[in-house]
C-alpha positions in Angstrom: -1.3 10.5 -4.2 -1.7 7.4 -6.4 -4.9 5.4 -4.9 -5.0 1.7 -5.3 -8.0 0.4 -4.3 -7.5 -2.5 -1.8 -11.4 -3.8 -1.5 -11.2 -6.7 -3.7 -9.6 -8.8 -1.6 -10.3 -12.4 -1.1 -9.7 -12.3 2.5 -12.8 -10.9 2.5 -15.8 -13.7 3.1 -18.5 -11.7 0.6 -15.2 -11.4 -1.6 -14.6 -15.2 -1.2 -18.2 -16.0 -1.9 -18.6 -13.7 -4.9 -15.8 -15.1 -6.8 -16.8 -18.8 -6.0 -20.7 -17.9 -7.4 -19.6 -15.9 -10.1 -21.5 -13.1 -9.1 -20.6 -10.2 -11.4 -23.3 -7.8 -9.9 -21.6 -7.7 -6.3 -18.0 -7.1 -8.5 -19.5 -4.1 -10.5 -21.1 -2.7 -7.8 -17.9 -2.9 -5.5 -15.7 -1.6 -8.5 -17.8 1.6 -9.0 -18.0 2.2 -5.6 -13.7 2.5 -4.9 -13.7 4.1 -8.4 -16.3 6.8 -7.5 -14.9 7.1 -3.9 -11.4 8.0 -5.6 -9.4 4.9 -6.4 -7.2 5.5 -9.5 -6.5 1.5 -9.4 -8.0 -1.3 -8.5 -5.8 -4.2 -7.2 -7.6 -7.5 -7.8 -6.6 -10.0 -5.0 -7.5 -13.5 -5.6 -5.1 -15.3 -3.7 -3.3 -18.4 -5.2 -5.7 -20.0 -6.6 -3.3 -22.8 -7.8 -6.0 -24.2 -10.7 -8.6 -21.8 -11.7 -6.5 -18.8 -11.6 -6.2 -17.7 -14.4 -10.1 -18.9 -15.5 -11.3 -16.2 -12.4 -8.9 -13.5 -13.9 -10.2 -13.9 -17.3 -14.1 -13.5 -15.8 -12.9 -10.7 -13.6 -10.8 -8.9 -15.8 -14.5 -9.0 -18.0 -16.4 -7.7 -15.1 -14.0 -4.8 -14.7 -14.1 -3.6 -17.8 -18.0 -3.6 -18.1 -17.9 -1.9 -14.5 -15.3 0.6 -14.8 -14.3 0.6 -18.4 -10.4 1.9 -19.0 -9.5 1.8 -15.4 -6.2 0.4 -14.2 -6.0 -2.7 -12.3 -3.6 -4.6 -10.1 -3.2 -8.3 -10.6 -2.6 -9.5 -6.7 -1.8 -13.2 -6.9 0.8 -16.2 -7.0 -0.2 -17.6 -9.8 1.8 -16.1 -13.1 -0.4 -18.0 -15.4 -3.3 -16.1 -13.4 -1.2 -12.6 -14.0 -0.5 -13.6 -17.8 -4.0 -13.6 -18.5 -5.0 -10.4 -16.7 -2.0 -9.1 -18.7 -3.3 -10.2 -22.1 -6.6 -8.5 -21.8 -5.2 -5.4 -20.7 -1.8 -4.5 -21.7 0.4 -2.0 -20.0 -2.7 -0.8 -18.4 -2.2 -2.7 -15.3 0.6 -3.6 -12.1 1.3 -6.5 -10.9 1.7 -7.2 -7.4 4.5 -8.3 -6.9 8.0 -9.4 -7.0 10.1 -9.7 -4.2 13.9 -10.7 -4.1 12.9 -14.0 -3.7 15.4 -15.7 -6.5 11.8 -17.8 -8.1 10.0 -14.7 -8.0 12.8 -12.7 -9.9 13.0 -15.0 -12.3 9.4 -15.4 -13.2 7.9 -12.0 -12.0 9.8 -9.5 -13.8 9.8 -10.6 -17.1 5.8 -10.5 -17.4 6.3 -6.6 -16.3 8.9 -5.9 -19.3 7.0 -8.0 -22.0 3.7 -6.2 -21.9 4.9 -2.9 -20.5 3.0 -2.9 -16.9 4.2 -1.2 -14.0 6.0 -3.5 -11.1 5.4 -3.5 -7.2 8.8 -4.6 -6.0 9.0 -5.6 -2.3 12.3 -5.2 -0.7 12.6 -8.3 1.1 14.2 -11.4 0.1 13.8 -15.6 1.3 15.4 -14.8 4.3 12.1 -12.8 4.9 11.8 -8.9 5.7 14.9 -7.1 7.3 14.5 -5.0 10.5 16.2 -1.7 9.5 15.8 0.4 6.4 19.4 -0.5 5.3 19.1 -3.6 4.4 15.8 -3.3 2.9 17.6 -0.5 0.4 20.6 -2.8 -0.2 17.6 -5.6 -1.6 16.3 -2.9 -3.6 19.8 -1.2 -5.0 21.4 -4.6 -5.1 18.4 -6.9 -6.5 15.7 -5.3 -7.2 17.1 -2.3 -9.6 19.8 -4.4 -11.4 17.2 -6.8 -12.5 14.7 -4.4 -13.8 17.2 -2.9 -15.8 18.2 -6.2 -16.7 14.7 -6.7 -18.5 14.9 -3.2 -19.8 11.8 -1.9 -17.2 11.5 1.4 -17.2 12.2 3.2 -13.5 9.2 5.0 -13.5 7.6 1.5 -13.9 8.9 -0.1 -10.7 7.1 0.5 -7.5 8.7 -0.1 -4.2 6.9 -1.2 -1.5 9.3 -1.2 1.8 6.7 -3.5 3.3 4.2 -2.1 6.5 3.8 -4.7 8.7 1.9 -4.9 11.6 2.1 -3.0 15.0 0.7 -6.2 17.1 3.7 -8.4 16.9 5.7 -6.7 14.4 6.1 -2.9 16.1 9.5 -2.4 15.4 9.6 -2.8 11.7 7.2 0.1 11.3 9.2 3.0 11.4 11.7 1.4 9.3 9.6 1.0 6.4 8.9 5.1 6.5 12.9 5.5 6.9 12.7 3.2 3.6 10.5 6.0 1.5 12.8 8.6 2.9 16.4 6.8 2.1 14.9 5.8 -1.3 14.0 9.4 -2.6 17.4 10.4 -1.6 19.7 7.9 -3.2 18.2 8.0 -6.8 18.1 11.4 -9.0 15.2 10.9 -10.4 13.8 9.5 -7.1 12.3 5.8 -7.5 8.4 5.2 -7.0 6.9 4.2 -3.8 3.9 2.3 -2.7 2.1 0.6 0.5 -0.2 -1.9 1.8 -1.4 0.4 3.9 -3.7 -1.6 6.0 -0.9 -3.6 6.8 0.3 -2.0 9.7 -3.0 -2.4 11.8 -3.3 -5.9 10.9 -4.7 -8.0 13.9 -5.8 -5.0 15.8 -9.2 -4.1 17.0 -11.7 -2.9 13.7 -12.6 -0.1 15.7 -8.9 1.2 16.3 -7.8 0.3 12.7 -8.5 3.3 10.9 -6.9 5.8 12.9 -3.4 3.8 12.6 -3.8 3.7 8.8 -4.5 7.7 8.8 -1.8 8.5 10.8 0.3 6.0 9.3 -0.2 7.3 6.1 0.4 11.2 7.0 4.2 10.2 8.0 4.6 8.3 5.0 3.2 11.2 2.9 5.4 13.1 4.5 8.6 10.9 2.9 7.5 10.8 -0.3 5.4 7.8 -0.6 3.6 7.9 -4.5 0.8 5.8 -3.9 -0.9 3.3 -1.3 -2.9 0.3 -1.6 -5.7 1.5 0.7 -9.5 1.4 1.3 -11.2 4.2 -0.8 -14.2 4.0 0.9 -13.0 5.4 4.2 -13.9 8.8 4.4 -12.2 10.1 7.4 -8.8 8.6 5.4 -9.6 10.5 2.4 -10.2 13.4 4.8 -6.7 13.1 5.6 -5.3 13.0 2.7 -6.7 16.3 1.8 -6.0 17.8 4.7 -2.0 16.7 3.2 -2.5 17.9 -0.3 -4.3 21.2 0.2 -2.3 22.0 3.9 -5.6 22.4 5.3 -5.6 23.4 8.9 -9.4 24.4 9.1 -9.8 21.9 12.3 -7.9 21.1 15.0 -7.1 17.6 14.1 -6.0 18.9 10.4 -3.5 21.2 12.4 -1.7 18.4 14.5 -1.8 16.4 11.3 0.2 19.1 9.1 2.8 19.9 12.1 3.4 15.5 12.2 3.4 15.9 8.6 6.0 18.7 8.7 8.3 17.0 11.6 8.6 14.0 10.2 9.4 15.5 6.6 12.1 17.2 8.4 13.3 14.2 10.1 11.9 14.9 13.3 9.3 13.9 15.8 6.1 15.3 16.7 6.5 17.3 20.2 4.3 16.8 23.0 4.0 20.5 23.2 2.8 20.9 19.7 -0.2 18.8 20.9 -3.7 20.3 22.3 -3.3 17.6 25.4 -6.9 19.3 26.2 -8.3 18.0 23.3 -9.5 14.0 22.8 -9.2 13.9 19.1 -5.4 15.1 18.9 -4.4 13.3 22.2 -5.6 9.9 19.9 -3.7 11.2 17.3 -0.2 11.3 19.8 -0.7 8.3 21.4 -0.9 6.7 17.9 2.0 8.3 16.4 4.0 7.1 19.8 3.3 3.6 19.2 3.9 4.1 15.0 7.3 5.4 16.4 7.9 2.5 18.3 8.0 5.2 21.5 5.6 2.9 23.5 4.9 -0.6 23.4 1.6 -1.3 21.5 -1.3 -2.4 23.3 -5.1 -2.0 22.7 -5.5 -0.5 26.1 -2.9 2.1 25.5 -5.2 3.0 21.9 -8.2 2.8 23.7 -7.7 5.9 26.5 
């Protein structure tokens, strides 16, 4: 799988503070780190930054390069003039995230992807904001999305749809549809579009310390759709554990075994049993209970994660 590191991020305070400073040192350091931990990408999430945009790409697009020289990088921001830049410096070599059905944004988006040949995170919402079932959000991509990149002459293997994980306090409904997304989308197209994910997404606004479980298990079940590639954090080990235990079927350890027979059910379009889990054991029961509230099978609530 196709790893975008998601650790640049200017949601991030020291983030925040180390783009107003300027300080390059923290920007290498952080760069190396996701690069050495795995990343194949790193997306570069300024924000809007309605003014200096494009003056803060320019510096970090520099930093980068001195830091991880030839990597790819994804430029994460509102500000096309911002995007341009990044795009000047480094070519094809690079995504931008991202263009949504939004009739501004496929107007001005697009055209940056097919004039310097980067790849093109597409989300499959529109103004109206993100549809409930996995219909609709194929008809924005088949309808919208598609038509316009072959408008501009984008290559398919250059657009990346994201069917949009949102979170599962508040928005726990929406988050099987976006894996029913992956699935319908790598069955309607021969060859089968690309796929990515925020994958932090879907634990927005939970508890830290019950996050990274939901983005593992999350991730399993959307590996086992299809998805190509996530935007993720590269330095959690125990996720790129998982993903492992995925790629090489590794079933050396109990959790590893539940995570292959989730992987395998939902691949088949099914659901994970309760007797395929060890109800004896803590680590797999954590594991069930998460995938029930993924599955929109019980109503989230930290309590419920927490037993």
């Amino acid at each position: 799988m196709y790893k975008i590191g998601e650790n640049i991020h200017i949601i991030s305070p020291s983030v925040k503070n180390a783009i107003a400073e300027r300080d390059g040192g923290f920007f290498v350091n952080l760069a190396r780190a996701q690069k050495e931990a795995g990343a194949n990408c790193l997306d570069l999430n300024i924000g809007p930054q309605k003014k200096s945009g494009p003056e803060i790409v320019d510096w970090l697009v520099d930093v980068m390069q001195e830091a991880v020289p030839g990597m790819t990088l994804s430029f994460d921001t509102t500000n096309l003039a911002a995007i341009e830049t990044g795009l000047k410096k480094v070519g094809s070599n690079a995504f931008i995230n991202s263009a949504s059905a939004e009739e501004e944004r496929l107007e001005k988006v697009p055209p940056l992807a097919s004039e310097y040949g980067a790849k093109l995170i597409a989300l499959c919402m529109e103004k109206s904001g993100i549809p409930v079932s996995a219909d609709a959000r194929i008809g924005i991509a088949m309808e919208k999305l598609i038509p316009r990149a072959m408008e501009l002459g984008i290559p398919m293997e250059n657009l990346y749809f994201d069917p949009l994980a949102l979170t599962v306090s508040g928005c726990q409904e929406y988050v099987p549809q976006s894996i029913e997304t992956v699935r319908m989308l790598k069955m309607l197209m021969d060859p089968p579009p690309m796929t990515t994910i925020g994958l932090s997404n879907v634990s927005n606004a939970v508890p830290n310390e019950m996050r990274p479980l939901l983005d593992r298990v999350y991730l399993v079940m959307l590996l086992a759709v299809g998805i190509d590639s996530a935007i993720l954090n590269p330095l959690d080990m125990k996720l790129k554990e998982t993903i492992n235990i995925i790629e090489n079927r590794d079933d050396s350890s109990a959790v590893g075994i539940l995570y292959l027979k989730l992987f395998d059910a939902i691949a088949a379009g099914e659901e994970l049993e309760p007797d395929q889990v060890d109800m004896s054991d803590p680590g797999q029961v954590k594991i069930w209970k998460t995938v029930q509230v993924l599955m929109n099978k019980v109503i989230y609530t930290d309590s419920y994660l927490r037993l």
